[in-house]
PDB file with SEQRES, HELIX, SHEET and CRYST1 records, atoms N, CA, C and O in Angstrom:
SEQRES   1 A   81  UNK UNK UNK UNK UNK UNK UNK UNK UNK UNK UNK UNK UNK          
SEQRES   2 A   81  UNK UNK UNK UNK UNK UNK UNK UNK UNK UNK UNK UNK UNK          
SEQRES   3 A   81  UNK UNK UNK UNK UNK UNK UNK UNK UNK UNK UNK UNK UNK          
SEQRES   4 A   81  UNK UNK UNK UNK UNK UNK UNK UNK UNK UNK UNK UNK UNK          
SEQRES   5 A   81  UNK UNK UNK UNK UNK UNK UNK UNK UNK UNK UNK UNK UNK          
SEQRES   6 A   81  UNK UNK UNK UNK UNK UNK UNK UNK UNK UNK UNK UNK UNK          
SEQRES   7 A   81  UNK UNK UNK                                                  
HELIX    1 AA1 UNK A   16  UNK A   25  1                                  10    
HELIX    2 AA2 UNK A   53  UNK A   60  1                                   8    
SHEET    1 AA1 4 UNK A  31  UNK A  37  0                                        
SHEET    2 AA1 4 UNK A  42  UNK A  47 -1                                        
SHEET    3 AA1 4 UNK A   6  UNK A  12 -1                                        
SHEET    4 AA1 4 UNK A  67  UNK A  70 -1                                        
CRYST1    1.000    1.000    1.000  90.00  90.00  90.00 P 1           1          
ATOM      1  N   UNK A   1      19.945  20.707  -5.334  1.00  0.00           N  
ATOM      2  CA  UNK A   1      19.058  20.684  -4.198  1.00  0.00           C  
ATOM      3  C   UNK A   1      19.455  19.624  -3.183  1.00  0.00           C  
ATOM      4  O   UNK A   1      19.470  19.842  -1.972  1.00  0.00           O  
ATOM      5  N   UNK A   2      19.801  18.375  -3.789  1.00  0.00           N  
ATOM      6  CA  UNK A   2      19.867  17.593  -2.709  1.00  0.00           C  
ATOM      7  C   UNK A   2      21.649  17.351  -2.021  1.00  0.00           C  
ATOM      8  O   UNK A   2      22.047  16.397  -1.352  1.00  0.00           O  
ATOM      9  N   UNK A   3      22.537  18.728  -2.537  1.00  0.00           N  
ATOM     10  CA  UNK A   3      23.508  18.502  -2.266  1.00  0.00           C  
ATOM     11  C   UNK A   3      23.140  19.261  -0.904  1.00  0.00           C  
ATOM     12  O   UNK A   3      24.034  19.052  -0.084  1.00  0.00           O  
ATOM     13  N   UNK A   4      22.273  19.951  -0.468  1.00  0.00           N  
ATOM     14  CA  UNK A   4      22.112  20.601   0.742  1.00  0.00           C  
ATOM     15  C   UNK A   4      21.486  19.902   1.761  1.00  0.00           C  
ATOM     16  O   UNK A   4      21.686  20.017   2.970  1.00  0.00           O  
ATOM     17  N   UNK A   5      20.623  19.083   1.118  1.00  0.00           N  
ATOM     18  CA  UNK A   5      19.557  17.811   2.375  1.00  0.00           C  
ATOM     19  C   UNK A   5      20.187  17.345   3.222  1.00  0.00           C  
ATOM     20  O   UNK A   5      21.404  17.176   3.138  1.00  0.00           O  
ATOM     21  N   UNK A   6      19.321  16.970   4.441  1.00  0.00           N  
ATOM     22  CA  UNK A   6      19.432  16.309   5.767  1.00  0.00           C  
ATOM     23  C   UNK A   6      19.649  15.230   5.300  1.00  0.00           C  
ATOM     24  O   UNK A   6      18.862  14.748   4.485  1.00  0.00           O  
ATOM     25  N   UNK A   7      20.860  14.522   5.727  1.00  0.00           N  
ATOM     26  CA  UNK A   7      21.111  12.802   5.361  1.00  0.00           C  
ATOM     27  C   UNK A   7      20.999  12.275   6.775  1.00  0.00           C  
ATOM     28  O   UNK A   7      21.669  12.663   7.732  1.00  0.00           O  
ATOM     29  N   UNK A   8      19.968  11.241   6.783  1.00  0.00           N  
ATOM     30  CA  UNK A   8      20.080  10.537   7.921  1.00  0.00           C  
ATOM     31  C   UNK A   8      19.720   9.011   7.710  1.00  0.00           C  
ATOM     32  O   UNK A   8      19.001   8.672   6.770  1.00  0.00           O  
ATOM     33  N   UNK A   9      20.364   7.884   8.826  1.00  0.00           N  
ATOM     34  CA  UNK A   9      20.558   6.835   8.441  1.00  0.00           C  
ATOM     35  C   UNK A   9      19.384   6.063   9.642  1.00  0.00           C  
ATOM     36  O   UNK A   9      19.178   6.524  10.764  1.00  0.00           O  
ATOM     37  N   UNK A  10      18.737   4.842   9.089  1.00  0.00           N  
ATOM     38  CA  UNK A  10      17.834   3.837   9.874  1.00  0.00           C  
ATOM     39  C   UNK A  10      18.101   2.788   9.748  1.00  0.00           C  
ATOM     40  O   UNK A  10      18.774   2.596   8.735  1.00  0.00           O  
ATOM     41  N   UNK A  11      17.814   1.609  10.539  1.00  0.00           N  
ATOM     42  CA  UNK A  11      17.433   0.490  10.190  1.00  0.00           C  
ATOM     43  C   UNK A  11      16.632   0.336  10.448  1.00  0.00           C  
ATOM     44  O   UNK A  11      16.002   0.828  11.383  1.00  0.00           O  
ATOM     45  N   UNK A  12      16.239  -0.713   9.412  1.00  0.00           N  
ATOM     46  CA  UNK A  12      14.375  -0.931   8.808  1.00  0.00           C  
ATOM     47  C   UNK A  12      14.357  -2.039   8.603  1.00  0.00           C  
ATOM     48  O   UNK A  12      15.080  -2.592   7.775  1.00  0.00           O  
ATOM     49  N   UNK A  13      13.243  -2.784   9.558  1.00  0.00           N  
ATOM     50  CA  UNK A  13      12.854  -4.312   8.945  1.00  0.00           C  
ATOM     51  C   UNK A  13      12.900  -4.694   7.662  1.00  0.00           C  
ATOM     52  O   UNK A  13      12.384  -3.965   6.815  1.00  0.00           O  
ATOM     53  N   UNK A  14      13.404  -5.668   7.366  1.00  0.00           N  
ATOM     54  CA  UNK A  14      13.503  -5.818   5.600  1.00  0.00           C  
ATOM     55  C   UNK A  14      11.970  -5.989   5.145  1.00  0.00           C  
ATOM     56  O   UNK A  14      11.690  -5.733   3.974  1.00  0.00           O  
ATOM     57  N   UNK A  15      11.141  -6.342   5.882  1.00  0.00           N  
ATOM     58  CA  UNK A  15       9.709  -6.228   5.027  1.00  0.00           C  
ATOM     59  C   UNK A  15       9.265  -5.012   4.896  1.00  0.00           C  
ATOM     60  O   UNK A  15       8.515  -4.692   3.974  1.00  0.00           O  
ATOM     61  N   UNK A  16       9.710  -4.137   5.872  1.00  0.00           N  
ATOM     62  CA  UNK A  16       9.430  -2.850   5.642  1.00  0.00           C  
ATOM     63  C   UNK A  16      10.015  -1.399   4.897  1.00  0.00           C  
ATOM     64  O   UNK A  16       9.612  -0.267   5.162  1.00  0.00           O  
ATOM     65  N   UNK A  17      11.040  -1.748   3.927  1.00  0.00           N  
ATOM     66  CA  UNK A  17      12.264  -0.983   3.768  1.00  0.00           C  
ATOM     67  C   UNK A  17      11.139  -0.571   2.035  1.00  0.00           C  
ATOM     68  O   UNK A  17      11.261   0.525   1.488  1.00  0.00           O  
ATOM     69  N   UNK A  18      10.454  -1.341   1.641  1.00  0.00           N  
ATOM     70  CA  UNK A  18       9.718  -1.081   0.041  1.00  0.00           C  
ATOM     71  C   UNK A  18       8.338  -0.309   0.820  1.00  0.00           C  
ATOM     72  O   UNK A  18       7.898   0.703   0.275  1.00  0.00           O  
ATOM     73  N   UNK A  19       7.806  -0.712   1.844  1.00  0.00           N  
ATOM     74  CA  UNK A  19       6.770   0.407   2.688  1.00  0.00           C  
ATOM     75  C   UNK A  19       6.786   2.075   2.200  1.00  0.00           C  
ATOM     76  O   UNK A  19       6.293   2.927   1.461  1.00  0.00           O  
ATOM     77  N   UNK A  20       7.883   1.742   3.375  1.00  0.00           N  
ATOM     78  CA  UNK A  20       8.363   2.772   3.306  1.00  0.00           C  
ATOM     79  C   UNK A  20       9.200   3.587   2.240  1.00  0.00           C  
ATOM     80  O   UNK A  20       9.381   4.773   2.518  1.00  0.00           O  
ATOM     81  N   UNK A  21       9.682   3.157   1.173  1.00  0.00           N  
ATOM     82  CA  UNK A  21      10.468   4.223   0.360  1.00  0.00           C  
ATOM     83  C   UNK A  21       9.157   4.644  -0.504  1.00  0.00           C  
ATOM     84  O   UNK A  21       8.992   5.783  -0.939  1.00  0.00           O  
ATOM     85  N   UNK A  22       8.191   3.503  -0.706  1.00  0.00           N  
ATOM     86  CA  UNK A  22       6.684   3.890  -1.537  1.00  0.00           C  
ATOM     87  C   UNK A  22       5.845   5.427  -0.966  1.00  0.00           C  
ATOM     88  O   UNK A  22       5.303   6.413  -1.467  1.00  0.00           O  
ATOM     89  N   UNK A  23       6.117   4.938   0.223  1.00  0.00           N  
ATOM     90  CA  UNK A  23       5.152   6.267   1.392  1.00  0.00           C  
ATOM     91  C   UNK A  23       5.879   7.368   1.466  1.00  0.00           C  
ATOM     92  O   UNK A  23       5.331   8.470   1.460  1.00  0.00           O  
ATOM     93  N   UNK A  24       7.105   7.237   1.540  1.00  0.00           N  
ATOM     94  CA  UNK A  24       8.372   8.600   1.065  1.00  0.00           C  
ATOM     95  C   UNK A  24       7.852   8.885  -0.322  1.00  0.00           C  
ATOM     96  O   UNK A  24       7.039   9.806  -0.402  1.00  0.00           O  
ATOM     97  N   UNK A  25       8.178   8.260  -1.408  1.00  0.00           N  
ATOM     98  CA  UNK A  25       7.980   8.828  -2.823  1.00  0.00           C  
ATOM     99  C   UNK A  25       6.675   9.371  -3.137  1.00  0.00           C  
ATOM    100  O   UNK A  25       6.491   9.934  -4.216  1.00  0.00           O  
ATOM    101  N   UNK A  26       5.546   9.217  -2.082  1.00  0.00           N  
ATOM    102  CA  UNK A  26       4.472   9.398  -3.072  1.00  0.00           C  
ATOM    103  C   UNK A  26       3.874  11.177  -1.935  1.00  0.00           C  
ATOM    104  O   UNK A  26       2.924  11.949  -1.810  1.00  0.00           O  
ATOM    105  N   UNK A  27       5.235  10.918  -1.420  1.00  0.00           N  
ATOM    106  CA  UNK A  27       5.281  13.005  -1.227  1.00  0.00           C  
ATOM    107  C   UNK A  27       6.316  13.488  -2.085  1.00  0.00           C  
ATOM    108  O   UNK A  27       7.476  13.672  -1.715  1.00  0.00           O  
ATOM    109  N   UNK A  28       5.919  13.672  -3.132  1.00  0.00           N  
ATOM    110  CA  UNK A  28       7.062  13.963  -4.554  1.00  0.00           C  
ATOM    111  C   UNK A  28       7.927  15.225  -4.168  1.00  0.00           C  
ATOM    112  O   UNK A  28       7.457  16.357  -4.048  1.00  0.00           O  
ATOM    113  N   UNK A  29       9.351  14.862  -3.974  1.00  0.00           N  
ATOM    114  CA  UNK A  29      10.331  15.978  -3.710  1.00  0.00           C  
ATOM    115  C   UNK A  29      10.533  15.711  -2.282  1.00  0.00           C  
ATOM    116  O   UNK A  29      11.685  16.097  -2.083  1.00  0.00           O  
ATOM    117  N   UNK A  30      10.049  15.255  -1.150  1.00  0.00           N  
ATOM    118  CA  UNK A  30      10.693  15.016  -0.336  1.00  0.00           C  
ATOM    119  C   UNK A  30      11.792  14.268   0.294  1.00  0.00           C  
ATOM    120  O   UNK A  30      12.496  14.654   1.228  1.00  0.00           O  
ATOM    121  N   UNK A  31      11.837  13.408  -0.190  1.00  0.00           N  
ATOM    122  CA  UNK A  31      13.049  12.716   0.451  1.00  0.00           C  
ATOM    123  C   UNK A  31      13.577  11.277  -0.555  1.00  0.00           C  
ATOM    124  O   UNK A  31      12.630  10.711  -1.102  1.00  0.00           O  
ATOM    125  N   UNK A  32      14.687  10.791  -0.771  1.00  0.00           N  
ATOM    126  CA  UNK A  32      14.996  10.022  -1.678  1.00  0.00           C  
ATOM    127  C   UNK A  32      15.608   8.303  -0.352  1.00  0.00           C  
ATOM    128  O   UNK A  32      16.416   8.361   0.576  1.00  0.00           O  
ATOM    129  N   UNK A  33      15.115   7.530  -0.658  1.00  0.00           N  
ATOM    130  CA  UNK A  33      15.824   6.552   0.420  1.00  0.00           C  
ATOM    131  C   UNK A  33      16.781   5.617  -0.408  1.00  0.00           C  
ATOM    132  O   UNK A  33      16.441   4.959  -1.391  1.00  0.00           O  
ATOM    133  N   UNK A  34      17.920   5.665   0.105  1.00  0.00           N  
ATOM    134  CA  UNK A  34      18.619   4.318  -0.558  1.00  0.00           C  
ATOM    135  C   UNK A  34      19.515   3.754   0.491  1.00  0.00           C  
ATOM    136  O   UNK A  34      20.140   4.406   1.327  1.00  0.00           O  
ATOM    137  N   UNK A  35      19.495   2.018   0.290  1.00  0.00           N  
ATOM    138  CA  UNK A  35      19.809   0.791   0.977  1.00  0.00           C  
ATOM    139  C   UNK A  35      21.350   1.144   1.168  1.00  0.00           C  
ATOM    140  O   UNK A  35      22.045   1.153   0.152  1.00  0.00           O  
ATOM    141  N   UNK A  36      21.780   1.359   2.073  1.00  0.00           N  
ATOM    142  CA  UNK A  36      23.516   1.119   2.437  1.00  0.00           C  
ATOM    143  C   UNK A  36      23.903  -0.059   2.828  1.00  0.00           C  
ATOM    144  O   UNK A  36      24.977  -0.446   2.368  1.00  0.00           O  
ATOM    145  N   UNK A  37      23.147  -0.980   3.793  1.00  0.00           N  
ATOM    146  CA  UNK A  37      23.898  -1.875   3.729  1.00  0.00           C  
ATOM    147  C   UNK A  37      22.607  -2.877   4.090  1.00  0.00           C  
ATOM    148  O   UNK A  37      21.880  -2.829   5.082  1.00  0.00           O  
ATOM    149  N   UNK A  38      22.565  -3.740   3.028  1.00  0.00           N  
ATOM    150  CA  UNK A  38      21.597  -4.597   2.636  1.00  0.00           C  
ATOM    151  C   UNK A  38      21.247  -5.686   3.762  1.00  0.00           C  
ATOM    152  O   UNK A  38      20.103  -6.050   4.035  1.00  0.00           O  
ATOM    153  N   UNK A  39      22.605  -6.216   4.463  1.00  0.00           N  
ATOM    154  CA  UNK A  39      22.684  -6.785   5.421  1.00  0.00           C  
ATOM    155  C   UNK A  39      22.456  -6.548   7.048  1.00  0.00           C  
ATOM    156  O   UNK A  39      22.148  -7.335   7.943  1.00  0.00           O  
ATOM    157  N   UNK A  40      22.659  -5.534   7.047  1.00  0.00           N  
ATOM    158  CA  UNK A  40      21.950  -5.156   8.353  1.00  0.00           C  
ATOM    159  C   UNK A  40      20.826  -4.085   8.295  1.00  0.00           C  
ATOM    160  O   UNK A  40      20.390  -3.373   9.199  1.00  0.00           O  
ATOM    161  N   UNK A  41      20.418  -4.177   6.774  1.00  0.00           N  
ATOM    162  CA  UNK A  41      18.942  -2.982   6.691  1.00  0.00           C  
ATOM    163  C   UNK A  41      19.067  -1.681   7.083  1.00  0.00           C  
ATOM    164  O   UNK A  41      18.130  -1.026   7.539  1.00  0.00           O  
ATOM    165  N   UNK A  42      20.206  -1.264   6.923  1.00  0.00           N  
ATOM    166  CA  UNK A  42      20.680   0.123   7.190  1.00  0.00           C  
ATOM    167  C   UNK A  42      19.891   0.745   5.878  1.00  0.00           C  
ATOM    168  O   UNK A  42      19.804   0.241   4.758  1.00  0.00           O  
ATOM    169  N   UNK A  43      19.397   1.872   6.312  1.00  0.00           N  
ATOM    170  CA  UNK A  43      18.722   2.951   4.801  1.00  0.00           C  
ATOM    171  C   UNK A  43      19.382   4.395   5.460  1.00  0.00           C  
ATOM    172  O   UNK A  43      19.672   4.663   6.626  1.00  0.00           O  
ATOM    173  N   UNK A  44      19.502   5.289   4.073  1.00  0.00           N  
ATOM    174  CA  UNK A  44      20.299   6.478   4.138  1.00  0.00           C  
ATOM    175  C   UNK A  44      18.763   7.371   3.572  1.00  0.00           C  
ATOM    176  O   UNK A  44      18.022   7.316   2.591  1.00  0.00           O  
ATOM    177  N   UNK A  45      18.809   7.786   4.233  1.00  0.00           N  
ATOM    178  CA  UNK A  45      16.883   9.156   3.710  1.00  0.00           C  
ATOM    179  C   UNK A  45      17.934  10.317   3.604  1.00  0.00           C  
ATOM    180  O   UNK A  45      18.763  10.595   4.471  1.00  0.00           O  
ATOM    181  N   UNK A  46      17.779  10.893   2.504  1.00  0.00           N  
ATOM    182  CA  UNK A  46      18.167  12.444   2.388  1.00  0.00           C  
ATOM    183  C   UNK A  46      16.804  12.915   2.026  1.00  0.00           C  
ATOM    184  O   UNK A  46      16.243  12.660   0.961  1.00  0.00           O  
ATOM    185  N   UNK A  47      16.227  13.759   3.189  1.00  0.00           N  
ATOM    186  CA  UNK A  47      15.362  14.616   2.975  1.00  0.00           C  
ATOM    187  C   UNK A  47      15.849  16.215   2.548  1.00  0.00           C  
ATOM    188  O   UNK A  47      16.909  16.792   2.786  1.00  0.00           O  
ATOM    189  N   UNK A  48      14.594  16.689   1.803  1.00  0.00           N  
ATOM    190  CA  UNK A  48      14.413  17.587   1.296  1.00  0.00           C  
ATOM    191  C   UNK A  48      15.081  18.803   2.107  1.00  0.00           C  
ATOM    192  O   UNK A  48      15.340  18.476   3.265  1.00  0.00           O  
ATOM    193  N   UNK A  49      15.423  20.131   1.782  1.00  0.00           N  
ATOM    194  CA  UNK A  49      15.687  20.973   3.200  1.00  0.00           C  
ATOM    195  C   UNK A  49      14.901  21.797   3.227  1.00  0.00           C  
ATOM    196  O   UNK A  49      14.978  22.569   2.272  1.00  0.00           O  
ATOM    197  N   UNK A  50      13.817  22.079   4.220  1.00  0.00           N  
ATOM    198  CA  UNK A  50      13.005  22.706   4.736  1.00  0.00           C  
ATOM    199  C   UNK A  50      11.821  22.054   5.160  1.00  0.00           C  
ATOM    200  O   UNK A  50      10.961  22.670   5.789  1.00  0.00           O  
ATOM    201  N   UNK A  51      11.671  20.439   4.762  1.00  0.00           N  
ATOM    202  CA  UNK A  51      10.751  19.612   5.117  1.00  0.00           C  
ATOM    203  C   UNK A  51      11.189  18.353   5.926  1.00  0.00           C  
ATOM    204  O   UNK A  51      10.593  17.296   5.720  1.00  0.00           O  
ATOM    205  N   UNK A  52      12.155  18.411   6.794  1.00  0.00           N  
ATOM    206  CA  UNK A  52      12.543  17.693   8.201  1.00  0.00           C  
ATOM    207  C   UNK A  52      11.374  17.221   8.668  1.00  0.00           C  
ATOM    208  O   UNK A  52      10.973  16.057   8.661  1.00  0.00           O  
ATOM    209  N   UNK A  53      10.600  18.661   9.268  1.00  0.00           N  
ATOM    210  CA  UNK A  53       9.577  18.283  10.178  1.00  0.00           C  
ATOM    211  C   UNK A  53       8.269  17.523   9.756  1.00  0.00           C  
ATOM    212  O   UNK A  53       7.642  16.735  10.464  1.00  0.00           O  
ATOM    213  N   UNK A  54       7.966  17.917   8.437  1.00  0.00           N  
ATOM    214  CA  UNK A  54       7.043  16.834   7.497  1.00  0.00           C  
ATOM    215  C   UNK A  54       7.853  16.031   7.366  1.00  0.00           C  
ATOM    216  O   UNK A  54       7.749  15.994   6.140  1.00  0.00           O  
ATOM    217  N   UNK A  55       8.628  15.301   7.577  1.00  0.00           N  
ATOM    218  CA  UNK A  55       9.415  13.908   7.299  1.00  0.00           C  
ATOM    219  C   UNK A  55       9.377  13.122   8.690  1.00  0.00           C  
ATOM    220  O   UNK A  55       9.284  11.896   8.758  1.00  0.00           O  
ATOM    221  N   UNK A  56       9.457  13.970   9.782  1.00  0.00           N  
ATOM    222  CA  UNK A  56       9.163  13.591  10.948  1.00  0.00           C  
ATOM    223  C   UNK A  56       7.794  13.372  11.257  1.00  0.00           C  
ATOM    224  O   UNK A  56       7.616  12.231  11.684  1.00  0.00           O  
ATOM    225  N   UNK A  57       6.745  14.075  11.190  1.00  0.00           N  
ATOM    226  CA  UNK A  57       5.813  13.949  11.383  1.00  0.00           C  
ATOM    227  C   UNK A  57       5.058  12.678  10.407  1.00  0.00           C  
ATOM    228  O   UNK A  57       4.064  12.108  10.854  1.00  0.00           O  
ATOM    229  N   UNK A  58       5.673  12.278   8.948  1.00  0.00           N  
ATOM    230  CA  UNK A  58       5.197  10.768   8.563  1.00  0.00           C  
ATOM    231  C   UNK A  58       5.579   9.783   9.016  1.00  0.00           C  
ATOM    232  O   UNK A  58       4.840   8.800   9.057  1.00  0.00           O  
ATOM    233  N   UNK A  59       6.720   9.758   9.442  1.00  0.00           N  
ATOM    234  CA  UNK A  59       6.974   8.893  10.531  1.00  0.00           C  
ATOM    235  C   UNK A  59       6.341   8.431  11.572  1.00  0.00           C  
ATOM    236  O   UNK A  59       5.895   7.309  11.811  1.00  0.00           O  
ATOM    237  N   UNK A  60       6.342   9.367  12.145  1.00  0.00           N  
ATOM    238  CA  UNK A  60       5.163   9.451  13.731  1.00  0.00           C  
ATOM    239  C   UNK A  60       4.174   8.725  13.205  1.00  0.00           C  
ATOM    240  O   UNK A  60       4.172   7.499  13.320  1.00  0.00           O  
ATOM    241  N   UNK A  61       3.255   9.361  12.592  1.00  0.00           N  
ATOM    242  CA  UNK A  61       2.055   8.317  11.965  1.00  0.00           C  
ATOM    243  C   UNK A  61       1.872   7.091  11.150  1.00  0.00           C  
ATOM    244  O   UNK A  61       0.861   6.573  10.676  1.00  0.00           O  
ATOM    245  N   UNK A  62       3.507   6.674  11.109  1.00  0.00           N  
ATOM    246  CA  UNK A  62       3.430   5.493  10.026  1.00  0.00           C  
ATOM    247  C   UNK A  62       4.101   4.406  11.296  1.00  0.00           C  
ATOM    248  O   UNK A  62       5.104   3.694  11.258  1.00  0.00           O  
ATOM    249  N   UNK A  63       2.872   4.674  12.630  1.00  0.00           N  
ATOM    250  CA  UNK A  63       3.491   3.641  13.636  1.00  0.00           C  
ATOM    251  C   UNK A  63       3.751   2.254  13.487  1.00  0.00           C  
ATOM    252  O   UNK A  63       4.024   1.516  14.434  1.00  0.00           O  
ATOM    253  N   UNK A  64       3.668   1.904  12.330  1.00  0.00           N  
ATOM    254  CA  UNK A  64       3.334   0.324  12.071  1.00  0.00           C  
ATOM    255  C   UNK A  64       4.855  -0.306  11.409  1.00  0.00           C  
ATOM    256  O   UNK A  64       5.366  -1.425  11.462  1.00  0.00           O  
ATOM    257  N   UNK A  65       5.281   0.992  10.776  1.00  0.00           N  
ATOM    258  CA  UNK A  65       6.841   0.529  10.800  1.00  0.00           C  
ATOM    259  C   UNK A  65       7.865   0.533  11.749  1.00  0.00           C  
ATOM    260  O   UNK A  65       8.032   1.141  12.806  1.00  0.00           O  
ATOM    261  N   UNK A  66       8.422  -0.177  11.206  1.00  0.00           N  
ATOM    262  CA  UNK A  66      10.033  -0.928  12.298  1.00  0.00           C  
ATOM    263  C   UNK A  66      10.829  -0.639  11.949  1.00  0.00           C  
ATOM    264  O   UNK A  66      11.607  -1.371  11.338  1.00  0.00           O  
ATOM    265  N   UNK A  67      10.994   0.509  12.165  1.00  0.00           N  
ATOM    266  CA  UNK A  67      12.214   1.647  11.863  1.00  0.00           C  
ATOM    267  C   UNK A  67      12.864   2.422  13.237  1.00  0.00           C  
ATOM    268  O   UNK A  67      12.248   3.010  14.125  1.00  0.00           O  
ATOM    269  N   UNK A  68      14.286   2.214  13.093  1.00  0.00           N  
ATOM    270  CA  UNK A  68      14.933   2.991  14.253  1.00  0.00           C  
ATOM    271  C   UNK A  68      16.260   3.777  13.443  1.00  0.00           C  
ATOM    272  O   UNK A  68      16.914   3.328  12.501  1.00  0.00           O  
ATOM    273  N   UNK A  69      16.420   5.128  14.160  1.00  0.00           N  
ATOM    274  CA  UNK A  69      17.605   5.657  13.752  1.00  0.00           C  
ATOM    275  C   UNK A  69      18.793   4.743  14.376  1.00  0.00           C  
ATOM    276  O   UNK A  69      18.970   4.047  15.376  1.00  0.00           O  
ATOM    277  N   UNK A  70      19.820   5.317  12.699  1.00  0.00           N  
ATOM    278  CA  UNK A  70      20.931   4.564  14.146  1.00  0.00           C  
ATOM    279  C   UNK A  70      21.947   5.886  13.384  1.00  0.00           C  
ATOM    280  O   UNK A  70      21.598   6.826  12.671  1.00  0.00           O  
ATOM    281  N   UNK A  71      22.911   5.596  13.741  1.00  0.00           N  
ATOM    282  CA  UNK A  71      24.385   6.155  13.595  1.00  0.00           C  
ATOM    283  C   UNK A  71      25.747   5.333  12.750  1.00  0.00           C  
ATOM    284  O   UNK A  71      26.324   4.300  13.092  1.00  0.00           O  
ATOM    285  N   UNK A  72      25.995   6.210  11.550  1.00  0.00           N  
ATOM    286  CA  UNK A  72      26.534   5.052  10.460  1.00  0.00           C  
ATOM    287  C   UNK A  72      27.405   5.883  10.253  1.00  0.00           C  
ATOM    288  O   UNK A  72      27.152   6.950   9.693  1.00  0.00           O  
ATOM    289  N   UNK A  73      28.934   5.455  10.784  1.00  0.00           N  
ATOM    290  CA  UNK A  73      30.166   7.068  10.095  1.00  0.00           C  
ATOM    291  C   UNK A  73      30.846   6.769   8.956  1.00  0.00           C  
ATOM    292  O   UNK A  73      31.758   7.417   8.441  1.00  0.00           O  
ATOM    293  N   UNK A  74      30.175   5.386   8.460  1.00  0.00           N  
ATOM    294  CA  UNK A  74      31.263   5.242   7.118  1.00  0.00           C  
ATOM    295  C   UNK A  74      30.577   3.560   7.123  1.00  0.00           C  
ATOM    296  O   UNK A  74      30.580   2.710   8.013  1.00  0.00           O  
ATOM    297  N   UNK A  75      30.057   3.542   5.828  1.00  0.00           N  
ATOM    298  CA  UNK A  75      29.646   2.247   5.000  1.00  0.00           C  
ATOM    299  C   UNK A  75      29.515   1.946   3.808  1.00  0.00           C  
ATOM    300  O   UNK A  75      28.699   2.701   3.280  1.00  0.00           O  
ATOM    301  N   UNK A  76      29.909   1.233   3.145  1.00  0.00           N  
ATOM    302  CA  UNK A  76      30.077   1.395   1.701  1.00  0.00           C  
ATOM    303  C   UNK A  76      28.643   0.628   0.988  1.00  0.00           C  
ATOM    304  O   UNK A  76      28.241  -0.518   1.190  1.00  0.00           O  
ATOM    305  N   UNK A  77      27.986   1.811  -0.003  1.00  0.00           N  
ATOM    306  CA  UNK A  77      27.022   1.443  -0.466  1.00  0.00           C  
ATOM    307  C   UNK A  77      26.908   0.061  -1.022  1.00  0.00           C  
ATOM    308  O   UNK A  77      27.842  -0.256  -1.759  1.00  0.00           O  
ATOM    309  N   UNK A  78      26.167  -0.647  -0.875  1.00  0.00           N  
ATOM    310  CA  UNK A  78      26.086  -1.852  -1.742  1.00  0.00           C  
ATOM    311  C   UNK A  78      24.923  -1.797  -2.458  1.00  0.00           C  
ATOM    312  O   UNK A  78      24.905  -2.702  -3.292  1.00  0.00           O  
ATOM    313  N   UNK A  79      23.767  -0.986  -2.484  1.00  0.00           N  
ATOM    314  CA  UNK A  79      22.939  -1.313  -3.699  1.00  0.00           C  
ATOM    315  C   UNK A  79      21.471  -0.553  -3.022  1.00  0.00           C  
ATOM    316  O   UNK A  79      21.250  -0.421  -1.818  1.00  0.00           O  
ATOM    317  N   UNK A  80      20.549  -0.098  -4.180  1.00  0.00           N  
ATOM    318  CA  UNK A  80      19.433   1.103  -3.555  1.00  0.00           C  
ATOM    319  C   UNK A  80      18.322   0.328  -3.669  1.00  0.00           C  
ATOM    320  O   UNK A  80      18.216  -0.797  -4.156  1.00  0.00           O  
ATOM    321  N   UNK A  81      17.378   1.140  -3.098  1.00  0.00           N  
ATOM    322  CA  UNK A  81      16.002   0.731  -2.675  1.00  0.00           C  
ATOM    323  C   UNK A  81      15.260   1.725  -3.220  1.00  0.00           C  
ATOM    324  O   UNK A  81      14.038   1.731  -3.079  1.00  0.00           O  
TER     325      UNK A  81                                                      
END                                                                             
């Protein structure tokens, strides 16, 4: 399943990076987050495929996080969240 998911990459305030993977997990099956690069708070979300737009739409409402997409073409994992 998740060899087909949307992979997309953020950076996330470090106080906010355990927020958020809690508020991801507790929609079971949607989306898995793990830390790429610890140092600049880069996170990798592979969401589910067919639930983008529910992944978008928790976002939207979770205005309180400090989260921005960015664009990552190659980083070597250092450790998950």
């Amino acid at each position: 399943m998740w060899d087909r998911s949307v992979e997309r990459y953020y950076r996330v305030h470090p106080e906010d990076i355990c927020y958020l993977t809690f508020t991801l997990e507790a929609y079971e099956g949607l989306a898995i987050v793990t830390t790429v690069d610890r140092d600049a708070c880069i996170v990798r979300i592979h969401i589910a495929p067919g639930w983008e737009e529910e992944f978008d739409e928790i976002l939207k409402a979770e205005t309180q996080l400090r989260i921005q997409p960015v664009t990552v073409e190659h980083c070597e994992e250092q450790g998950t969240s």
